[in-house]
C-alpha positions in Angstrom: 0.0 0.0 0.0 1.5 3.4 -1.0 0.9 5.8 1.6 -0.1 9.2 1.7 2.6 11.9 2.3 2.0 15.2 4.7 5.4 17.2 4.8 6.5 19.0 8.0 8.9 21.8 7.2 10.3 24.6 9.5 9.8 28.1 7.9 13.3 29.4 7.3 14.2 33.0 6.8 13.5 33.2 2.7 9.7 31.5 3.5 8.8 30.7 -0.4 12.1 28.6 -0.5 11.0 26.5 2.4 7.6 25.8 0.8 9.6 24.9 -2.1 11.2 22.2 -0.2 7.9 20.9 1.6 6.1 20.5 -1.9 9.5 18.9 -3.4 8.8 16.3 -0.4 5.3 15.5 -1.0 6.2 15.0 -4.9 5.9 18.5 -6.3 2.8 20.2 -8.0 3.6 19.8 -11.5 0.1 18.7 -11.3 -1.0 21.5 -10.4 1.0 24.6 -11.5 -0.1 24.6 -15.1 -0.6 28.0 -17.5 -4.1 26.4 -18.2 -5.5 26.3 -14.6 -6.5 29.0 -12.5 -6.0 29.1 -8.7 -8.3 29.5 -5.5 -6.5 30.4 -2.2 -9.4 29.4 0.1 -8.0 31.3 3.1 -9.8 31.3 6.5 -10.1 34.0 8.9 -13.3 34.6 10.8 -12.2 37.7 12.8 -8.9 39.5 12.0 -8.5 40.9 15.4 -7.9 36.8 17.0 -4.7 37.1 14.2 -5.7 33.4 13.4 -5.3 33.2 9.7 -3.0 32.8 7.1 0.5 34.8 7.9 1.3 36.8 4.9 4.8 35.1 4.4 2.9 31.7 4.3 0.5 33.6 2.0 3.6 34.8 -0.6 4.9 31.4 0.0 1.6 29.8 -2.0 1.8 32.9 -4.2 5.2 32.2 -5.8 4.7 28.5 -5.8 1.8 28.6 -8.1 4.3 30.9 -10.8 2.9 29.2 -13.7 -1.2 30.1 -13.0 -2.4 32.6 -15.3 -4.8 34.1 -11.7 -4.7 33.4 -8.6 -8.0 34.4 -6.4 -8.1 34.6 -2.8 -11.5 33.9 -2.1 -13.6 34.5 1.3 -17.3 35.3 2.3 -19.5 37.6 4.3 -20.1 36.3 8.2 -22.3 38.1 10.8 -18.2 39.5 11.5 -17.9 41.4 8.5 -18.1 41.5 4.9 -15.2 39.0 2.5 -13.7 41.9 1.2 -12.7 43.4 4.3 -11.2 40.5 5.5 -8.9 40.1 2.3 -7.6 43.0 3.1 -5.4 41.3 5.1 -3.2 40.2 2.0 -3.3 43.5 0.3 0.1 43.6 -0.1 0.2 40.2 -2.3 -2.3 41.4 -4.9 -1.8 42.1 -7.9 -3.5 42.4 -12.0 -2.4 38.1 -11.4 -3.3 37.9 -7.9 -7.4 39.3 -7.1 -9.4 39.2 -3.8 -12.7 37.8 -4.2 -15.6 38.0 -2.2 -17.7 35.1 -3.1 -20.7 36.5 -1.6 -20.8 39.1 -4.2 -21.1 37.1 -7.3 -24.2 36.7 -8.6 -23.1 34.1 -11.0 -23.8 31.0 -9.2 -24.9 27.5 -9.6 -27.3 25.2 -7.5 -25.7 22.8 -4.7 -27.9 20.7 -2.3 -25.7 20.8 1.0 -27.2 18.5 3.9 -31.0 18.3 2.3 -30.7 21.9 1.5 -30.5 23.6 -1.9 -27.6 26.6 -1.7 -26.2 28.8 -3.9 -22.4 29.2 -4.4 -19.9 30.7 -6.6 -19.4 29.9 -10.4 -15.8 30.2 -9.5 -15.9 27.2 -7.7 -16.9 24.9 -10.3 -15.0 25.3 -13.2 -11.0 23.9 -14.1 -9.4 25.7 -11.4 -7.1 24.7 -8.5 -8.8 24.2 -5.1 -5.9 25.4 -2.1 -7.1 25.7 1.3 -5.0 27.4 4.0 -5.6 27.5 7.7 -3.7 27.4 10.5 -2.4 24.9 13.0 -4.9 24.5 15.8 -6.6 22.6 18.5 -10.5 22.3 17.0 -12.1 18.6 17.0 -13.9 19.6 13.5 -10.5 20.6 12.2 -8.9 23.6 10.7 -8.0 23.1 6.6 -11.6 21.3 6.1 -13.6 22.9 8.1 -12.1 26.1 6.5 -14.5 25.3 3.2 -16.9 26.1 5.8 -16.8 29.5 4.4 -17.7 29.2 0.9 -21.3 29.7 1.5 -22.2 33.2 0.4 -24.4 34.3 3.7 -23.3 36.2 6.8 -25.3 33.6 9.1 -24.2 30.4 8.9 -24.9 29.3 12.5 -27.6 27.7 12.0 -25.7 25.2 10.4 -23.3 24.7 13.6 -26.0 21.5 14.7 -25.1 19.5 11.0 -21.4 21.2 10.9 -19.9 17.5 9.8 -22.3 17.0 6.9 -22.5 20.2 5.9 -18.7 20.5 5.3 -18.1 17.4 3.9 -20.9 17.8 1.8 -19.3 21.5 0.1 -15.7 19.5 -0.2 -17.7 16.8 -2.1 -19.7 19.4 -4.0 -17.1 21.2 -5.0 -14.6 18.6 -5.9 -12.1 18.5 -2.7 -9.5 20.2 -2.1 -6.6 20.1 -4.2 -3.7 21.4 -2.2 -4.1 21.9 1.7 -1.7 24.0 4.0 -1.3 24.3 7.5 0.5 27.2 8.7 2.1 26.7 11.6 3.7 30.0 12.4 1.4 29.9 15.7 0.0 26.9 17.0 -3.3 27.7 18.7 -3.9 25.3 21.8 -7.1 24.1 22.5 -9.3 23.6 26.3 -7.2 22.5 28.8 -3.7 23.6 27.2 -2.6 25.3 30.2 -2.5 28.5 28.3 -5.1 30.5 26.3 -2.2 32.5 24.2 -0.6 31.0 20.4 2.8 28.9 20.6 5.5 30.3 18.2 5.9 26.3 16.3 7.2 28.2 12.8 6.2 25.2 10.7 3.3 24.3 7.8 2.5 20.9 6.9 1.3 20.4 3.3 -0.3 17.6 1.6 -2.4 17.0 -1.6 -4.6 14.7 0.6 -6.6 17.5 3.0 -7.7 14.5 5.3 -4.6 13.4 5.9 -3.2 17.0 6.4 -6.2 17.4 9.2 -5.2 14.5 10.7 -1.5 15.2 11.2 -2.3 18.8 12.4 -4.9 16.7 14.8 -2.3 15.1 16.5 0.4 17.6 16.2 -1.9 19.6 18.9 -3.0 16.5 21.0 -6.3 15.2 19.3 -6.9 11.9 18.3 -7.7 11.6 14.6 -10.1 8.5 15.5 -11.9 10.7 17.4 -12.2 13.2 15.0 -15.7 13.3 13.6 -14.7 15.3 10.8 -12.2 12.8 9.8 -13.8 9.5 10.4 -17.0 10.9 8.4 -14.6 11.8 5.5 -12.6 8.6 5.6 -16.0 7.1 5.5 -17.1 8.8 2.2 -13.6 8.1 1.0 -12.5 11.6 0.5 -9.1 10.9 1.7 -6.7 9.0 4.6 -7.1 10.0 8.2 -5.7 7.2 9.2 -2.0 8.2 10.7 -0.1 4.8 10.2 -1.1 5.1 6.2 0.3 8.6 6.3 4.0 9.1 5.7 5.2 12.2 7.7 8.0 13.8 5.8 10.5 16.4 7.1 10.8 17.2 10.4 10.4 14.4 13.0 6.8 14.5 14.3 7.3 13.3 17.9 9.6 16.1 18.5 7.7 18.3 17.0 4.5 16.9 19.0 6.7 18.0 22.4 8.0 21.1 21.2 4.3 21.7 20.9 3.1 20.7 24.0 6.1 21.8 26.0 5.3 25.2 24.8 1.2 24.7 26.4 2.6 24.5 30.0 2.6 27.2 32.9 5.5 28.8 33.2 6.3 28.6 37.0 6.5 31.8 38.8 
């Protein structure tokens, strides 16, 4: 059985190079970085002031990898927060007549999706020949961080209502809208969870990257102390095969996990006074 590959590589001083190296690890993206395909940057922020997003550098990083795309979009939508195109404001300094913010709750160019019994409207831009990456960060949440990020493609700001089918309902846009075709991690901060021993980010200055999202969510899992079987998010997805969550299929390039794992949790203790 080939297994899946999830690199772990520290982010070095020159940031694009060290993505370089993680995607030479996984097998490159020659798949990938064609002149014919377009580029989605799903990134995910929810609230700019909690700083949990996408760090610029990481940002650049995915930027410069993807040198042969004709466009690259960074996509968002409207929340009960604030509108998509505030929020991509964040990476103004990346953008470019190659490189647009889009704010997927503005297009009225959509198609028809039925989403946990429900019919929903989504971007056009979601469904044509383009590359599907999605970028989170590295963090302690049991419904995950790079999955659930597709969370936000729906264009409306309220999207609690869906909190009580969250599993289904995110699964169900990955599978609607064809997976996910690159998935990043960044690391920069790791952002303990209940019970961490401290309520503030841990410099960990990594990103894991890996073609297979599931697997990439269940690697970050464990990197912050969850248990990938325990993982609805990844179990349900395993289930409806959409990928390996399954860490002893999963071949863990770079740097070593376990040390990585107690650099990580090292970091969640009290200091002592």
């Amino acid at each position: 059985m080939k297994l899946v590959k999830v690199a772990i590589m520290e982010i070095g001083e020159d940031v694009s190079t060290s993505f370089a190296q993680a995607l030479k690890l996984i097998g490159g993206i020659s798949d990938l970085n064609v002149p014919d395909r377009e580029v989605l940057v799903k990134v995910g922020v929810f609230a700019p002031k909690q700083k949990q997003y996408t760090t610029l550098p990481v940002a650049r990083a995915i930027v410069d990898s993807f040198s042969k795309a004709p466009k690259i979009w960074f996509i968002e939508s409207d929340n009960y927060r604030g509108t998509g195109s505030e929020r991509l404001k964040i990476w103004n300094e990346l953008y470019s007549d190659r490189v647009v913010p889009f704010n997927l709750s503005e297009d009225t160019e959509t198609q028809t999706v039925t989403i946990a019994g429900e019919e929903m409207e989504l971007s056009h831009l979601l469904f044509e020949s383009r590359v599907l990456i999605s970028s989170h960060t590295l963090r302690w949440y049991e419904k995950g961080s790079v999955i659930k990020n597709l969370f936000g493609l729906p264009p409306m700001k309220k999207k609690a209502r869906f909190h009580k089918n969250l599993v289904p309902v995110i699964l169900d846009l990955f599978e609607a809208v064809g997976g996910i075709d690159l998935a990043v991690l960044d690391g920069t901060y790791a952002y303990p969870g209940p019970g961490s021993g401290t309520k503030s980010r841990i410099p960990a200055n990594v990103f894991l990257v890996g073609q297979d999202a599931v697997a990439v969510e269940a690697v970050g899992g464990a990197l912050m102390g969850m248990n990938p079987e325990k993982m609805s998010i990844i179990q349900e997805a395993m289930h409806r095969g959409l990928g390996e969550g399954n860490l002893e299929n999963i071949d863990v390039v770079g740097l070593e996990f376990n040390e990585l794992q107690e650099k990580i949790r090292s970091g969640k203790k009290k200091k002592k006074p």
